[in-house]
C-alpha positions as CSV (number, residue, x, y, z in Angstrom):
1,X,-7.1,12.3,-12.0
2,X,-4.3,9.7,-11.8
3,X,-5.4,7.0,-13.9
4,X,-4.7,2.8,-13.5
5,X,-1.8,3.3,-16.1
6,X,-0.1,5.8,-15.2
7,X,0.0,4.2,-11.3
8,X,1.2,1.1,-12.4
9,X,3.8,2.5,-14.3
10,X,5.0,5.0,-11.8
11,X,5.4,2.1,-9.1
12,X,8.9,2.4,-7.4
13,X,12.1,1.0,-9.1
14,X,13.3,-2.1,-7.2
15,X,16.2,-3.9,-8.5
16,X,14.6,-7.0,-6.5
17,X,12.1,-7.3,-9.0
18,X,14.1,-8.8,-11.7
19,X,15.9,-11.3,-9.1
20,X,15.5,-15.1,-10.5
21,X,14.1,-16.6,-7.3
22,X,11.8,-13.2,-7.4
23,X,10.4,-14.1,-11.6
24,X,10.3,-17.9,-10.0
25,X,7.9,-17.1,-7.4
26,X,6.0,-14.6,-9.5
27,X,5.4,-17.2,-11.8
28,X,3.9,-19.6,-9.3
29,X,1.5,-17.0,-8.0
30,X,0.5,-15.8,-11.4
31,X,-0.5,-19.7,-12.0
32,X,-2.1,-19.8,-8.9
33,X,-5.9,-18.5,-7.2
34,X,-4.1,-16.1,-4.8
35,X,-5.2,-12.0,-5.9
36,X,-3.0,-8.8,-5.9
37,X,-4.8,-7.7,-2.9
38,X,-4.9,-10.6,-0.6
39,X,-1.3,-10.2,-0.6
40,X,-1.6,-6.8,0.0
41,X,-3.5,-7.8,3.2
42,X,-0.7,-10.2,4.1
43,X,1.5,-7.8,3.9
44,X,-0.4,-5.9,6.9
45,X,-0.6,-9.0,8.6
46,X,3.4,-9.7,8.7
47,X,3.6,-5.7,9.6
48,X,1.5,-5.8,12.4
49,X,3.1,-8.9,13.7
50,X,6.2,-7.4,12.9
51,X,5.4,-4.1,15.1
52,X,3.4,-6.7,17.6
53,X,7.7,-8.5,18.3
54,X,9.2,-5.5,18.7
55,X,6.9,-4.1,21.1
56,X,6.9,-7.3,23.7
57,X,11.4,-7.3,23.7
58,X,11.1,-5.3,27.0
59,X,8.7,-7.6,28.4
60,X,11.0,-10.9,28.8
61,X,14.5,-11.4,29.8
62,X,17.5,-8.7,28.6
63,X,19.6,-10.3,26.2
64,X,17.6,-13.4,26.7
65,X,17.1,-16.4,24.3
66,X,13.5,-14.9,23.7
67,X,13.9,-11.7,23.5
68,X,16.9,-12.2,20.9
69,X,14.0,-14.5,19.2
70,X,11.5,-11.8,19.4
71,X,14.0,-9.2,17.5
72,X,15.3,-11.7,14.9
73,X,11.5,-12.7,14.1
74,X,10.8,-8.5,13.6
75,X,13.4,-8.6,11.2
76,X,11.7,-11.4,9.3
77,X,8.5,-10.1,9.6
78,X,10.0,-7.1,7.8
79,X,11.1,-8.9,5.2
80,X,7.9,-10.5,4.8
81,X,6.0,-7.3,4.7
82,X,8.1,-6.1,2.2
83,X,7.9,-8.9,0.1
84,X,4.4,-8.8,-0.6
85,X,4.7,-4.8,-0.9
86,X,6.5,-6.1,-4.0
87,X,4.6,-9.0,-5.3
88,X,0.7,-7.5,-5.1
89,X,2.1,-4.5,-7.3
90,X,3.8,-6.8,-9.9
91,X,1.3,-9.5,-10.1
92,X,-1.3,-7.3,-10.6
93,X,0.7,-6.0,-13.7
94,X,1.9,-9.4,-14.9
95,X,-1.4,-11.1,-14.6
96,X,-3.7,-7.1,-15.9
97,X,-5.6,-7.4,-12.6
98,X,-4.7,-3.7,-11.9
99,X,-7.8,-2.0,-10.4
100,X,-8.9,1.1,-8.8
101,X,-9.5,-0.8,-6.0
102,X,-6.4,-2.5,-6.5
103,X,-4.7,1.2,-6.0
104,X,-6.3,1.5,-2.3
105,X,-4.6,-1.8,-1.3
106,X,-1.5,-0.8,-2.7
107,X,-1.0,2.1,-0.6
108,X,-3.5,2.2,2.3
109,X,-2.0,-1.4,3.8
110,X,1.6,0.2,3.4
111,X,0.6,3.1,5.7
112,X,-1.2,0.5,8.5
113,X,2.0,-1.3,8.4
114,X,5.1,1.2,8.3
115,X,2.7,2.7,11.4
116,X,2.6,-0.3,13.1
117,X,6.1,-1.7,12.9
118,X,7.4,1.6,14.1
119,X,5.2,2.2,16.5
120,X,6.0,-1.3,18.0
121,X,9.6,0.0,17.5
122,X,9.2,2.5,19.5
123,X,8.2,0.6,22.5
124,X,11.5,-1.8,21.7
125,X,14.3,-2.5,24.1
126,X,16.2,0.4,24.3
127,X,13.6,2.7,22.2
128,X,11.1,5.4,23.1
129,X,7.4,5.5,22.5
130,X,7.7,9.1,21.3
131,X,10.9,8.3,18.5
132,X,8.2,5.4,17.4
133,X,5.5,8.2,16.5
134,X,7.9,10.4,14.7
135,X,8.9,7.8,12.8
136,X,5.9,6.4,11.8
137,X,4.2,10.3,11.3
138,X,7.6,10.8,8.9
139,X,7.0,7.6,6.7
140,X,3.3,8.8,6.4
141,X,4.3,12.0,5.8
142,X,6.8,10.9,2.7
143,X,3.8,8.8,1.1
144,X,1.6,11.6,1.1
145,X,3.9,14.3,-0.6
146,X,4.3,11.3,-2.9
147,X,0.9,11.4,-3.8
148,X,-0.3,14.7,-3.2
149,X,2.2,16.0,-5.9
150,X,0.9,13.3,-8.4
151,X,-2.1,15.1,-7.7
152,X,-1.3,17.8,-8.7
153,X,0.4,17.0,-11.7
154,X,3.8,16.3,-11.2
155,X,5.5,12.9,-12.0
156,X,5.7,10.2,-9.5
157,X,8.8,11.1,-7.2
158,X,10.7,8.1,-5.2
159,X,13.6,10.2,-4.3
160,X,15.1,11.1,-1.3
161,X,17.5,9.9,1.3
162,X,14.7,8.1,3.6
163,X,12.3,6.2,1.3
164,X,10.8,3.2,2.0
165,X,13.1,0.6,1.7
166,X,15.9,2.5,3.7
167,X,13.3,3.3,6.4
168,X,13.2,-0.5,6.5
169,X,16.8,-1.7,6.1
170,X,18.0,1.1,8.4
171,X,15.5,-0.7,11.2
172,X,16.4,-4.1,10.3
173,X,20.1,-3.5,10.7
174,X,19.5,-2.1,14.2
175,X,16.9,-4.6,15.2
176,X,19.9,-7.7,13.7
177,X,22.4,-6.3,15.1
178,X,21.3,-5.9,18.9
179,X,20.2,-9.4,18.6
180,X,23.4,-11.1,17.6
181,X,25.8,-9.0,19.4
182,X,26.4,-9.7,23.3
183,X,24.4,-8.0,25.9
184,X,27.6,-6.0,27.2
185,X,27.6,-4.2,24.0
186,X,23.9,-3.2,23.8
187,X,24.4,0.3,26.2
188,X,25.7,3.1,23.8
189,X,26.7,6.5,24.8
190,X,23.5,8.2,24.6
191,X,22.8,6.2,27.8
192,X,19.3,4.4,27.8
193,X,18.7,5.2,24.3
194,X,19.7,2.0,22.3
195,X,20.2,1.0,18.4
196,X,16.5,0.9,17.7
197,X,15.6,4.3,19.2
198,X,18.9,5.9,17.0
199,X,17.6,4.0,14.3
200,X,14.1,5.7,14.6
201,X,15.5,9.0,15.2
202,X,17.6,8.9,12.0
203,X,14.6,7.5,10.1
204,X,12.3,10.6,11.2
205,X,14.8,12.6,10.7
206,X,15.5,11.8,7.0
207,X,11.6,11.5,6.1
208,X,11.4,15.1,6.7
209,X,14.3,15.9,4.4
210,X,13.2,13.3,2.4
211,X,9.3,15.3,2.0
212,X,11.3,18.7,1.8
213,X,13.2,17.3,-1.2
214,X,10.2,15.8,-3.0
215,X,8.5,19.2,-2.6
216,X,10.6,20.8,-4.2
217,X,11.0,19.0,-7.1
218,X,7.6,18.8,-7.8
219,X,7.3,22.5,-7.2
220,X,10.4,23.0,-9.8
221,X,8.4,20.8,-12.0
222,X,4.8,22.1,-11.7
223,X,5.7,25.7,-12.7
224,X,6.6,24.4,-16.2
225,X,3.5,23.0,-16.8
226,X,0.9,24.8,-18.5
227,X,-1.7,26.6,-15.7
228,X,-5.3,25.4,-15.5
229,X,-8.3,26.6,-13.2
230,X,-9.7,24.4,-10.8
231,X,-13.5,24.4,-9.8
């Protein structure tokens, strides 16, 4: 059984977390009434929204004030999400309100909002519903080798070409860039496939490498461990 301890201290490393504006902010929320896991649900909230903007680009004008709005407001949302992904785990270190319960809203909100930003994705100007699914069954797919080979022993493994913050800045970048360039430049040579439906393509693509690495690195590292019977 993975215990409290040893899932705090396996968390992902982020260079973000020892930014100054990043230790400013943490201190305010440490000081303040908000909990780990209310931002954890905030963090859905901004994902949802976040899949909710992408998914409503076809619906209005091409190239249009608002649908350009619509993109750059995804790319915030994203941010936002990702934000919080990074404050509920460290102020529940910082202030030792690290809980079992704390360990559901760590992950489970992460998998309800990687699903629905790239499922909205998919439905994106220039996208395809079916590139939106892949995408968002290869980010599941990563987390759960992730934790499955915890499971089963194995150290806590972030590695890999498609974890989750280049799932994210690979999608920002395509979202930013269709909405600043001019419309003109939007059609690429793959015809009505666009910048968001390559981005989601790459994205599945490198989860599954991504879960084939991880695998076997925890299958290198699980045969030197010492065997034990299971009931």
């Amino acid at each position: 059984m993975i215990t409290i301890k040893q899932q705090m201290e396996s968390r992902r490393p982020l260079a973000a977390r020892d930014f100054h504006c990043w230790k400013w902010l943490l201190n305010r929320l440490t000081h303040s009434r908000i909990t780990p896991n209310q931002i954890s649900v905030l963090g859905v909230a901004f994902g949802i929204t976040a899949g909710a903007a992408l998914a409503l680009t076809p619906l209005v004008t091409t190239g249009g004030p608002a649908q350009r709005g619509f993109l750059l407001a995804s790319v915030l949302l994203v941010v936002l999400r990702g934000a919080c992904n990074i404050f509920d785990g460290v102020l529940a270190v910082e202030t030792q309100r690290a809980s079992r319960l704390g360990l559901l809203y760590n992950e489970v909100p992460d998998r309800i909002s990687d699903i629905a930003i790239f499922l909205g994705a998919g439905f994106a100007i220039g996208s395809h519903p079916m590139l939106g699914l892949a995408a968002a069954l290869g980010s599941v797919l990563t987390a759960y080798v992730r934790v499955q080979v915890q499971l089963a022993g194995a150290a806590a493994n972030y590695c890999g070409p498609m974890a989750k913050p280049a799932r994210m800045v690979i999608l920002c970048l395509a979202v930013g860039i269709l909405a600043l360039i001019p419309t003109p430049w939007w059609p690429t040579p793959l015809g009505s496939l666009g910048l968001i439906g390559i981005a989601l393509a790459v994205i599945f693509a490198g989860t599954v490498i991504t879960a084939v690495i991880r695998l076997r690195h925890a299958s290198r590292e699980l045969r030197t461990l010492p065997r034990h019977d299971t009931a």
